[in-house]
Every structure is written in C-alpha cells, then in structure tokens.
KELUM-580280 format. One record per residue (C-alpha): z, y, x; residue in three letters. Coordinates in steps of 0.02 Angstrom, whole numbers, plus 50000, padded with zeros to 5 digits. Layout:
residues N
{pt {Z, Y, X}, 'ALA'}
...
end
This chain:
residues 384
{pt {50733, 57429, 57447}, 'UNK'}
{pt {50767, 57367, 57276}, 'UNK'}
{pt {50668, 57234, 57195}, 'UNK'}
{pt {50654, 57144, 57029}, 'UNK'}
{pt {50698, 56960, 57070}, 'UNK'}
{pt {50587, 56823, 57030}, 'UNK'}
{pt {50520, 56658, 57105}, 'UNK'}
{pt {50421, 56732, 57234}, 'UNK'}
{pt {50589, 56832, 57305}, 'UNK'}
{pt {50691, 56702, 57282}, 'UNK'}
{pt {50799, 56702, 57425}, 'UNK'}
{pt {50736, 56864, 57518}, 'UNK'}
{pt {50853, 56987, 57570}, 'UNK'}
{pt {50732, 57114, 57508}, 'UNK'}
{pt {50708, 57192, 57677}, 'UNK'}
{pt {50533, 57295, 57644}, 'UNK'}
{pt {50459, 57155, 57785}, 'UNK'}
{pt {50509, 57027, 57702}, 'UNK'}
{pt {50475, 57083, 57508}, 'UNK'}
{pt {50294, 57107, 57589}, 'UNK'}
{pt {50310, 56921, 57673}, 'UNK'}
{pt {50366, 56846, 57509}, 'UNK'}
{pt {50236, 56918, 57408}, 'UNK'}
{pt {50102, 56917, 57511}, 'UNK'}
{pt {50105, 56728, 57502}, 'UNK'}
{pt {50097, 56700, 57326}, 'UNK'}
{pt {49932, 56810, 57307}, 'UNK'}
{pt {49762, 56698, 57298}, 'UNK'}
{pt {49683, 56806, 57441}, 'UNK'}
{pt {49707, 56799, 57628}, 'UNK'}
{pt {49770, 56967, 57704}, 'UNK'}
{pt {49747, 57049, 57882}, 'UNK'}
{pt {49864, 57194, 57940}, 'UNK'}
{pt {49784, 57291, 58088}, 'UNK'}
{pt {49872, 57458, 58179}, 'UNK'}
{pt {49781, 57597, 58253}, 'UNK'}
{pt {49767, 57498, 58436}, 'UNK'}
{pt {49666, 57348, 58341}, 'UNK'}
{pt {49786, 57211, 58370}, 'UNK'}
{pt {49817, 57084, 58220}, 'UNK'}
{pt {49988, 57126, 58165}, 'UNK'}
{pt {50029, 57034, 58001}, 'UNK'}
{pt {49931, 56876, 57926}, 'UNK'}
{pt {49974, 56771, 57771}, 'UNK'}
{pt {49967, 56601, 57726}, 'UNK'}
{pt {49829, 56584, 57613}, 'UNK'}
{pt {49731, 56695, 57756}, 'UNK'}
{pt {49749, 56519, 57889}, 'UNK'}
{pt {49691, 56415, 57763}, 'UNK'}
{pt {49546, 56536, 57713}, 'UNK'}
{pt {49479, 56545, 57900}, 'UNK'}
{pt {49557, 56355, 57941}, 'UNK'}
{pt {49632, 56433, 58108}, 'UNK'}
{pt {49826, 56432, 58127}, 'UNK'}
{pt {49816, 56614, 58172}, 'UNK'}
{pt {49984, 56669, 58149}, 'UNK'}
{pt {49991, 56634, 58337}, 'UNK'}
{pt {49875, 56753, 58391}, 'UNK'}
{pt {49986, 56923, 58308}, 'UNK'}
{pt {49965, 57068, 58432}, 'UNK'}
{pt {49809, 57002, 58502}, 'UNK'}
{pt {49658, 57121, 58470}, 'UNK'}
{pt {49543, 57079, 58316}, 'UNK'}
{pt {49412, 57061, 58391}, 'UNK'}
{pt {49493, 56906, 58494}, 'UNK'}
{pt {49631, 56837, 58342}, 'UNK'}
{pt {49488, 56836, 58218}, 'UNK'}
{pt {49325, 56852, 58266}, 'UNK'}
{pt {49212, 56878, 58132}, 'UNK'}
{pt {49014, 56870, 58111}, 'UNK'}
{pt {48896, 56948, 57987}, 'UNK'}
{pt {48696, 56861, 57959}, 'UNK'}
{pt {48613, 56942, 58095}, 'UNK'}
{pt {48749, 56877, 58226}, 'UNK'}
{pt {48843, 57037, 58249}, 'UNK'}
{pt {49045, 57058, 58286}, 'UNK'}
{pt {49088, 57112, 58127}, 'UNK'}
{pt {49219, 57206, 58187}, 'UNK'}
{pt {49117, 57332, 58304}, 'UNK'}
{pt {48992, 57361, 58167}, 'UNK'}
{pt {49105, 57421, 58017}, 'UNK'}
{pt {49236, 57479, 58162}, 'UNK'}
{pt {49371, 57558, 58038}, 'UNK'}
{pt {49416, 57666, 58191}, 'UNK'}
{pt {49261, 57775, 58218}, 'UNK'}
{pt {49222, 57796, 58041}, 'UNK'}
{pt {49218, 57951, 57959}, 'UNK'}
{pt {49366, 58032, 57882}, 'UNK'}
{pt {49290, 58020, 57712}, 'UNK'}
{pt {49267, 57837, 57718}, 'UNK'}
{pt {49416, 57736, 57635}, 'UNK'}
{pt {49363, 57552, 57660}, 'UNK'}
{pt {49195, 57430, 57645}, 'UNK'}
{pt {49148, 57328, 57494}, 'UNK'}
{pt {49149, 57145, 57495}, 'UNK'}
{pt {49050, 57066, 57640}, 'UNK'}
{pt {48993, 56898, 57676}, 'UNK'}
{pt {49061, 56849, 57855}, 'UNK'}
{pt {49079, 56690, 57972}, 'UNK'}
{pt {49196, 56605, 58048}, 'UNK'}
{pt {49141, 56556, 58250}, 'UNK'}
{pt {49180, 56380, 58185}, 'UNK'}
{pt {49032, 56425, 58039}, 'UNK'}
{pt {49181, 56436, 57884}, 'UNK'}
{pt {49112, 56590, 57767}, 'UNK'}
{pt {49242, 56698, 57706}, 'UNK'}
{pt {49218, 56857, 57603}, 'UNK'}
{pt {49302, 57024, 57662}, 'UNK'}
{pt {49351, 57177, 57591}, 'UNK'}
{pt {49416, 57314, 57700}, 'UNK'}
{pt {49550, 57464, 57644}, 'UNK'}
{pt {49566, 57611, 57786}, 'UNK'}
{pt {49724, 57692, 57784}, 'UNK'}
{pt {49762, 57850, 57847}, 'UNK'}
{pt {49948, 57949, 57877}, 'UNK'}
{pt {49842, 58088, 57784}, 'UNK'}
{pt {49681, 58132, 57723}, 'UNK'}
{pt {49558, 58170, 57882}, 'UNK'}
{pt {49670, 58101, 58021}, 'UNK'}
{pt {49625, 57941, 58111}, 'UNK'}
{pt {49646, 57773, 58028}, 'UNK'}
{pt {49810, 57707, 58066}, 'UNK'}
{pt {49813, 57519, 57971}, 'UNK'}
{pt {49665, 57422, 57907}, 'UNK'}
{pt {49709, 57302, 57757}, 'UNK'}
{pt {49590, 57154, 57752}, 'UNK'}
{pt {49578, 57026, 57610}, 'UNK'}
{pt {49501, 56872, 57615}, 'UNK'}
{pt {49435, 56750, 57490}, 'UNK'}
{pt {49339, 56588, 57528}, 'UNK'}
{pt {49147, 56573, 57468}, 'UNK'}
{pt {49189, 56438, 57367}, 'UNK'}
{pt {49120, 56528, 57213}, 'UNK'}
{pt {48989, 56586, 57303}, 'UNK'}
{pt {48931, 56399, 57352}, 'UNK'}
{pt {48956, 56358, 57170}, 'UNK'}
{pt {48830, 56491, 57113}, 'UNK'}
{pt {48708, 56439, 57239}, 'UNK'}
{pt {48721, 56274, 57175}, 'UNK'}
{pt {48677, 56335, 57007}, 'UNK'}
{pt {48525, 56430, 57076}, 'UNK'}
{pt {48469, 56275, 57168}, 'UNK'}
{pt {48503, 56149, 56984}, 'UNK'}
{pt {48418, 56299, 56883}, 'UNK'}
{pt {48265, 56286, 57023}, 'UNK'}
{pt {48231, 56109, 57004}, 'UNK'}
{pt {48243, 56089, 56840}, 'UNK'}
{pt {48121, 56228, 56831}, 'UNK'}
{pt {48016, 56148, 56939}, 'UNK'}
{pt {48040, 55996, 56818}, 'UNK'}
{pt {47998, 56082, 56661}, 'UNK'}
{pt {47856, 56162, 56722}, 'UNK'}
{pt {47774, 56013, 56818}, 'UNK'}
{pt {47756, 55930, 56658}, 'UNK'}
{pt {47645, 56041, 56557}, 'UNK'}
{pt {47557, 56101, 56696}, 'UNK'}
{pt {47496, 55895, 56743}, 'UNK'}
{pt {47465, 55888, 56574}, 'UNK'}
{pt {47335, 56042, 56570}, 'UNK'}
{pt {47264, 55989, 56719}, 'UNK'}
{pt {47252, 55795, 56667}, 'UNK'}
{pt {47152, 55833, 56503}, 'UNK'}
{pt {47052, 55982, 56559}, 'UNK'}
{pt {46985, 55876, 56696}, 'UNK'}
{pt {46944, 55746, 56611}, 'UNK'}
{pt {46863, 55849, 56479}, 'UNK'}
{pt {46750, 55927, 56611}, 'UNK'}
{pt {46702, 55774, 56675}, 'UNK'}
{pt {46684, 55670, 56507}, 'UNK'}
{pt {46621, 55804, 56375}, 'UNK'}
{pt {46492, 55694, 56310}, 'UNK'}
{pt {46603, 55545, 56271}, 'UNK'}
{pt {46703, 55632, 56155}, 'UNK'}
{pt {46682, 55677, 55991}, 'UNK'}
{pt {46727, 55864, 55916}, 'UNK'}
{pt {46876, 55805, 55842}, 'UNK'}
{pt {46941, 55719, 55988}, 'UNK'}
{pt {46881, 55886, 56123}, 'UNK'}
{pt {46995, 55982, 55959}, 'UNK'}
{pt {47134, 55869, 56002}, 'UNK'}
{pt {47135, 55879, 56182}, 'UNK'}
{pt {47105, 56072, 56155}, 'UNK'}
{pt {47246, 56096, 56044}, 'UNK'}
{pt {47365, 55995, 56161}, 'UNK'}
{pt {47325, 56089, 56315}, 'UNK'}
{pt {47361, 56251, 56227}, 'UNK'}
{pt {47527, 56179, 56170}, 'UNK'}
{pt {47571, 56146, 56339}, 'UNK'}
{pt {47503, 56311, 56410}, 'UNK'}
{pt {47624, 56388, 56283}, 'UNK'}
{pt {47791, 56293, 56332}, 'UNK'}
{pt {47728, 56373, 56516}, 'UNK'}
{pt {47726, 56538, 56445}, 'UNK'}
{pt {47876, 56524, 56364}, 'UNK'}
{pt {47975, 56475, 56515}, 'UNK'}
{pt {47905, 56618, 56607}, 'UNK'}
{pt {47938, 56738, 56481}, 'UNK'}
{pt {48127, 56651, 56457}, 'UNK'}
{pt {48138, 56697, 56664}, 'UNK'}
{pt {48082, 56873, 56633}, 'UNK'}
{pt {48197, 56925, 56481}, 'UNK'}
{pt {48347, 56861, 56577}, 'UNK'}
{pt {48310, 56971, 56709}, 'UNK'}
{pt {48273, 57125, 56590}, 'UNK'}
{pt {48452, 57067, 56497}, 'UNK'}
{pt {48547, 57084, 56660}, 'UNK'}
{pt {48459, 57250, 56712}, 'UNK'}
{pt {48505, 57318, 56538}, 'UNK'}
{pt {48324, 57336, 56492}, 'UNK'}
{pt {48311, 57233, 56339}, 'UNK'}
{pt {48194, 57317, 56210}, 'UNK'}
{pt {48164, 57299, 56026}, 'UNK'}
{pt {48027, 57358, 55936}, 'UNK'}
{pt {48065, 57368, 55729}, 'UNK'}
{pt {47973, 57378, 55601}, 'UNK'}
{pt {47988, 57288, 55431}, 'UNK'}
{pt {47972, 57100, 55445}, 'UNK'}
{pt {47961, 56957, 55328}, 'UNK'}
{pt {48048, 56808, 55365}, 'UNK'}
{pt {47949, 56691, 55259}, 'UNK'}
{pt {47788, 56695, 55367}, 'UNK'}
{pt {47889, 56678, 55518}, 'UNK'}
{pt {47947, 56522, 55471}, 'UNK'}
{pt {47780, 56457, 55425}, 'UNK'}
{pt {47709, 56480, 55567}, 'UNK'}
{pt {47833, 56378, 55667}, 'UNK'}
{pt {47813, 56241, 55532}, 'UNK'}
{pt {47609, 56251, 55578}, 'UNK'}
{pt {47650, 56249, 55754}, 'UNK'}
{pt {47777, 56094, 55745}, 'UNK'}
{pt {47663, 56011, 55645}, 'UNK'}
{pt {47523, 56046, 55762}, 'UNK'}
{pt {47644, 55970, 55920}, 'UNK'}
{pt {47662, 55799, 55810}, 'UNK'}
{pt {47822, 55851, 55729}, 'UNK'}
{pt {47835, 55779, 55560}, 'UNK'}
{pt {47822, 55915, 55428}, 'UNK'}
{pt {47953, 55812, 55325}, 'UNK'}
{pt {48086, 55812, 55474}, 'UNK'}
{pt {48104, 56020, 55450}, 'UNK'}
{pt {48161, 56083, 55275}, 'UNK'}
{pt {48163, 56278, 55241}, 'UNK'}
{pt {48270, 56354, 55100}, 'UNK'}
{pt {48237, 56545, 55058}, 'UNK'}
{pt {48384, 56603, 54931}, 'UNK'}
{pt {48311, 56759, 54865}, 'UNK'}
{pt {48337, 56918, 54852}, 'UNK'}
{pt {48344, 56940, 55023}, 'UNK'}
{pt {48373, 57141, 55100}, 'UNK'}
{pt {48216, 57217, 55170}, 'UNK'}
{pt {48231, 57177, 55360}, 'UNK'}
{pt {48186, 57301, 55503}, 'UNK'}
{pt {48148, 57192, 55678}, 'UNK'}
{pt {48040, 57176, 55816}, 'UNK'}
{pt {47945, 57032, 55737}, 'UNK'}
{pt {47913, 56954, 55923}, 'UNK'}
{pt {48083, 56932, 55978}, 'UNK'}
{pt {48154, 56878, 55785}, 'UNK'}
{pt {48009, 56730, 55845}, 'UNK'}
{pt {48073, 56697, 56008}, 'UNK'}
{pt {48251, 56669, 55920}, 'UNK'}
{pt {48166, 56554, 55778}, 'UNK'}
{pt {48081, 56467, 55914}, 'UNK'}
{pt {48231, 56418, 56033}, 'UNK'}
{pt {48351, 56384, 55897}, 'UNK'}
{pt {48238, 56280, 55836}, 'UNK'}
{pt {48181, 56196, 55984}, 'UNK'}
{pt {48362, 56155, 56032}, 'UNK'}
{pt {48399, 56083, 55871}, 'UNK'}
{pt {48240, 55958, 55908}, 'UNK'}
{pt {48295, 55928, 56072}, 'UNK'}
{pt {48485, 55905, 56054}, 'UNK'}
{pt {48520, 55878, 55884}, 'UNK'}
{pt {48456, 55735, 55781}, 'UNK'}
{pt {48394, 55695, 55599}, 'UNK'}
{pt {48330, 55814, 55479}, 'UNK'}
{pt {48332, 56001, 55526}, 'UNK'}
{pt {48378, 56122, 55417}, 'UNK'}
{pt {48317, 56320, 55420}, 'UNK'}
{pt {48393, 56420, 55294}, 'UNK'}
{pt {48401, 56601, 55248}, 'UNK'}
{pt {48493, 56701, 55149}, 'UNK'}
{pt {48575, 56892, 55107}, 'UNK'}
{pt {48746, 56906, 55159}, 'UNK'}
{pt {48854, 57045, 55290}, 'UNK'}
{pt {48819, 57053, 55479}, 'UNK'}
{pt {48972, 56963, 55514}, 'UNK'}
{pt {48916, 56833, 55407}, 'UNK'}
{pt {49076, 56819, 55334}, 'UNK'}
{pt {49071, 56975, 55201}, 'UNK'}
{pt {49124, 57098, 55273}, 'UNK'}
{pt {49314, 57010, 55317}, 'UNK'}
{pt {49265, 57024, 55505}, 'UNK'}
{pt {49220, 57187, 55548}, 'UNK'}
{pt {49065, 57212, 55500}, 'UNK'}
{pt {48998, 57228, 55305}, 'UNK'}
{pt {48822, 57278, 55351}, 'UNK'}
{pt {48725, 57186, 55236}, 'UNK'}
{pt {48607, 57080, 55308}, 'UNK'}
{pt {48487, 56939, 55323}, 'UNK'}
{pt {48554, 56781, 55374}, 'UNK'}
{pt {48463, 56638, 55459}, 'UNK'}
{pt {48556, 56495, 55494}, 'UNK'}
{pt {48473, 56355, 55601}, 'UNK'}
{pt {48562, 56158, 55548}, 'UNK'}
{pt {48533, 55987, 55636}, 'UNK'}
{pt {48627, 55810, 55619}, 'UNK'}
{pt {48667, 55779, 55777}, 'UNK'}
{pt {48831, 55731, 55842}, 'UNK'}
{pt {48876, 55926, 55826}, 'UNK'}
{pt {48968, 56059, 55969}, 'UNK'}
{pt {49165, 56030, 56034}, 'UNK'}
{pt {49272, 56175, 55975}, 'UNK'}
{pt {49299, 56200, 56151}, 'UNK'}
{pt {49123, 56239, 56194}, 'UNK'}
{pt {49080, 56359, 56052}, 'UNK'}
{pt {49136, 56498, 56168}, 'UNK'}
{pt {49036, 56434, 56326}, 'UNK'}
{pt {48871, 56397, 56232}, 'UNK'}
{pt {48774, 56563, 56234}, 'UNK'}
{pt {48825, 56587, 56426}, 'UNK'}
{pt {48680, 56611, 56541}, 'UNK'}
{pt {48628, 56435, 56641}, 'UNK'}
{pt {48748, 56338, 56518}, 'UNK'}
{pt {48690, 56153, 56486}, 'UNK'}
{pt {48771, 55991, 56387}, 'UNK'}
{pt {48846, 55865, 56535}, 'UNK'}
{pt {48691, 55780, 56579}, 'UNK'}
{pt {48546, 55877, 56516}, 'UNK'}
{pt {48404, 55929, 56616}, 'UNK'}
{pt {48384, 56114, 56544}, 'UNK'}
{pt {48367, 56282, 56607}, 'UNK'}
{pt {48507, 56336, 56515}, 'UNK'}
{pt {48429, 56499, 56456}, 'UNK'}
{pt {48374, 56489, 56278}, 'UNK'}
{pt {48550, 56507, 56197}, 'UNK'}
{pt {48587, 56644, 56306}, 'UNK'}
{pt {48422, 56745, 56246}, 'UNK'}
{pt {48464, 56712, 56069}, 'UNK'}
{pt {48629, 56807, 56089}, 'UNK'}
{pt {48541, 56952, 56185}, 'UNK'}
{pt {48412, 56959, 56055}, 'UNK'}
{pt {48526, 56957, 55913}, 'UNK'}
{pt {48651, 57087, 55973}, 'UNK'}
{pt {48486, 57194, 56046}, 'UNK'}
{pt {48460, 57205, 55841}, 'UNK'}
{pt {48647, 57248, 55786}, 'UNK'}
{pt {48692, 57076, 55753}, 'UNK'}
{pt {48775, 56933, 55765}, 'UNK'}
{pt {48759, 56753, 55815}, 'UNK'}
{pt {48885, 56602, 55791}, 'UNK'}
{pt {48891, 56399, 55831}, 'UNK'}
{pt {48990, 56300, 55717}, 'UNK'}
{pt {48989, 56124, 55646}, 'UNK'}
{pt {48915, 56072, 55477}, 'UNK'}
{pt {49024, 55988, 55353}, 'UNK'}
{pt {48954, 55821, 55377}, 'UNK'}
{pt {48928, 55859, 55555}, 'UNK'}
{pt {48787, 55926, 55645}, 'UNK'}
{pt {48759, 56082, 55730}, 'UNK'}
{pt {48733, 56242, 55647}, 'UNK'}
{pt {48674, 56399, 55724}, 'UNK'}
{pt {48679, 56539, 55604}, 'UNK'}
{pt {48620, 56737, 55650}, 'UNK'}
{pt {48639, 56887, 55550}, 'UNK'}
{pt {48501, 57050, 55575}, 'UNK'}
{pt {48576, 57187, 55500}, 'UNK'}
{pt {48453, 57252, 55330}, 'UNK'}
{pt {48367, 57413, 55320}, 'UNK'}
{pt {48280, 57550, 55421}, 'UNK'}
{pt {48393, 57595, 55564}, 'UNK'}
{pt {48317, 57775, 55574}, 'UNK'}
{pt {48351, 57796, 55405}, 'UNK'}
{pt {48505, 57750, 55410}, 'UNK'}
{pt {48558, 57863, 55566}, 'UNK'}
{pt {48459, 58004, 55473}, 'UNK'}
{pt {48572, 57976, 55321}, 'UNK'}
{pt {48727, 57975, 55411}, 'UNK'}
{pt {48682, 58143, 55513}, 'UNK'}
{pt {48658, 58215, 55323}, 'UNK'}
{pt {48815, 58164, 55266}, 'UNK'}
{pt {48880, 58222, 55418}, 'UNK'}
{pt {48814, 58384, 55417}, 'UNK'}
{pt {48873, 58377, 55222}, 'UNK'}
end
C-alpha cells in the first residue's frame, strides 16, 4: 500500500495496519473498531484518554464488557442502538451523549459497515469526542441565566418599590412627584420588556423566522424619540448630539425593528463607551464604502459614535456573536447580535470600527428604496 510520507508516517512501513495505526493517532477524535462477533478490535490513543480507561488491554473482549457505555435513562448503550439487529437501511447513529461507568461523558457517533448493501453489519466505526464543549456551552447557558436573573431583578424591585409605596402614600405626594414615580416605573417596565423581547428575537433568529415589515420610514423622528426617552431616563440631552447630512434616499423599513437597532446601539454606547455620543446619518452605498465592497446599493447610513476607550482589532470579528460580552461585564450578550440580524433581515450591513480619536463607532447601512419596486423593475427589464 503506497502512501504519501509525512510526519504522521514517519517511520511506518506502510503496512495498511499500521498506515491506519499511524493515522489514527494524530486525529482529535477517539475511534472504536468492532467486528461482526462484538468484540473491541482496534482502539486509538486519543480514544483512552477520551474515556480515561487504558483500554487497549481489553481488545477482543466484547463491547459491551471493554467499554461499557450509558445513555440518560441508565441504559447499555450498546443493546439499545445494537448496530447488529438494525435494519439494512440504517448506516450509523448521529451524535449521542453517553457515560462512562466511572460518570466521564463522551459523545459518540456510530458508522455501520456492511460487505454490501443489505447484508449484516460486519464492522462498526465509533468516534469519540469529550463533552468538553458541551460543558463550556452549559456554562454559557448557566452565566447568560444569572445575569438574566440580574438584569431583570433590578427593574422589577424597582416597580415594585415605587408602586408600593405609591399605593400606600398617594396622599403625601404631590402630582409632579406621583408623575415622577410614574414615569420611572414605566422606564423600568420597558428595560423588562425589552429583555424579553431581546430573548424572543434570538430565538426567532435561530429558527430562521426573523420578519420585517417595510414601509417608508423617516429617520429623523426616530431619533427624536430616543432623545425624549433618554432625556426622560435622566440622560443629559447635551451628552447625545445628532447630525442629519441631507439629502438622504427615501428609506423602506420596518420602523419597529430600525428602533430596536437605534435603541441597543445606543444603549451600548451609554453603557460601554464614554463621553459624548455621537448619532449620525447620512446617504452613502450599502457597503458603506461606495460601492468598492460589493455592494453599491445606495443607502442610508446611520452610524452610532462614543469616546470610550474604543474595540481591539481582534474583537471586531467576535462582537456581533450571540452571548458575546467585554471581559468582565455583566451583560446578556444579545443586543449586538440582534443588531446584525436586524440589519442583514433589511439587506444590509453593519460594521465596528474605531474613531479617529478613538472611541467606538458602530455604523449600519439600510439599503434605499421600495424593495417591491425594485424586484418589479428588475422582472421588467428582465422580461425586456
């Protein structure tokens, strides 16, 4: 059997058991060889240190006594996917989350070979990988969990706090104080609705049913309202300037969701960055860089500017990743990853980048026009 040399063959005398030896221990996954009788014929390395057994001892031993193997309700794994009674049509299993009797989880994957199609299975290929990863992401779950618990424990004491004691102390206050406590309990109930409503679009963004709803939008309004709304939470109107560069292209959005972007961009710019923030918008191309990357849709361009200490090169790419935080902030992790949904649900684009003094600056492009115009225009020239 001829095969290229390299550093995993180095010094194999290409025998087809030993090309398979060499080989097999340079791959990341554990692997299981078993015949037709059941018996363990062929382990790797990595599988040992997968399972933490020094198996390789227990070749020609049935399975079912080399590696026994448990599945969540306490089953032999091996008698409930049996590979040998299967029917013809079945070539393997998917990726299954086993133990160990020692309690070490491993996942498995399971290939049935056959001599030919509808005869008995005569080797079962099993690869292993630890649940390392696994652990990880249930690590994440748990952080994202708490710190929802966090986030959400804070507005909610503060709706209960002040509309108790505005039941129990109407007549001490006066209307302008009740407006006060009013107004801040609604600000609160918002920030609850908003994390709700962050939960709920991630899991419409992973199920692939994001929806948009266009119609023409104006941008200037928009804006306003978030300035009215800061203003109203005790932000200073002189911390948030707004620049509008006219003429800007007539803009076709669902005017909900081009909010929910204002709102988190801006909200993260109050929250990480520092100094003043600056909103502005602007015509331009959907790649925001006219037309040189792609994409010469013109557009309108909202760009989103703080004066913080700014974003690492090396995290621009990480950023809009779902459950993504700075090292050691207490966030859920989700508003940049909505933004990018959002944006790309309209036919744009978003970017992170530095200022030129420094400073993080979010910038997103909506692509200009009436989208069934446009598709009707292009089945006309089309047809033309």
């Amino acid at each position: 059997m001829n095969v290229a040399d390299g550093v995993a063959l180095a010094g194999v005398h290409q025998t087809p058991a030993d090309v398979v030896r060499a080989i097999s221990s340079t791959i990341p996954d554990g692997l299981l060889v078993l015949d037709d009788s059941r018996r363990l014929v062929f382990v790797n390395r990595r599988a040992e240190e997968i399972l933490q057994s020094p198996i390789s001892g227990s070749l020609g031993l049935s399975i079912e006594e080399a590696v026994p193997l448990w599945d969540s309700e306490g089953r032999l794994w091996w008698d409930v996917a049996n590979p040998w009674r299967q029917l013809h049509t079945v070539k393997g299993h998917r990726e299954k989350l086993l133990w160990t009797g020692s309690g070490v989880e491993v996942l498995a994957t399971a290939r049935y070979l056959r001599p030919e199609p509808r005869q008995p299975v005569e080797r079962v290929v099993v690869a292993l990988r630890d649940a390392l990863a696994r652990q990880r992401a249930e690590r994440d779950h748990a952080a994202l969990i708490s710190t929802l618990a966090h986030e959400l424990r804070s507005p909610l004491t503060s709706v209960k706090g002040f509309s108790s004691t505005l039941l129990r102390r109407w007549d001490r206050f006066t209307d302008e104080q009740k407006r006060l406590i009013i107004e801040t309990i609604e600000a609160d109930a918002d920030r609850v609705t908003r994390l709700v409503s962050d939960l709920l679009d991630v899991s419409r963004i992973e199920a692939g049913r994001m929806q948009v709803r266009r119609r023409e939008i104006f941008l200037d309004p928009l804006i306003a309202r978030h300035l009215r709304r800061l203003t109203g939470l005790g932000i200073p109107e002189s911390r948030i300037e707004v620049e509008v560069n006219r003429p800007i292209p007539d803009c076709w959005a669902d005017p909900d969701r081009i909010d929910q972007i204002l709102i988190n961009l801006v909200d993260n710019a109050l929250t990480h960055g520092a100094g003043q923030i600056r909103v502005r918008v602007t015509s331009g191309t959907v790649d925001m860089v006219d037309g040189a990357d792609g994409d010469a849709r013109p557009a309108c361009i909202v760009s989103v500017a703080d004066e913080g200490q700014g974003i690492p090169e090396r995290l621009r790419a990480v950023i809009f990743t779902r459950f993504w935080h700075g090292p050691g902030q207490r966030n859920t992790g989700l508003g940049l990853y909505i933004v990018k949904a959002l944006v790309e649900a309209h036919g744009g684009r978003v970017r992170a980048t530095n200022g030129p003094v420094g400073g993080a600056v979010f910038t997103f492009s909506i692509p200009a026009g009436d989208p069934a115009l446009a598709l009707s225009e292009a089945a006309a020239l089309s047809v033309g």
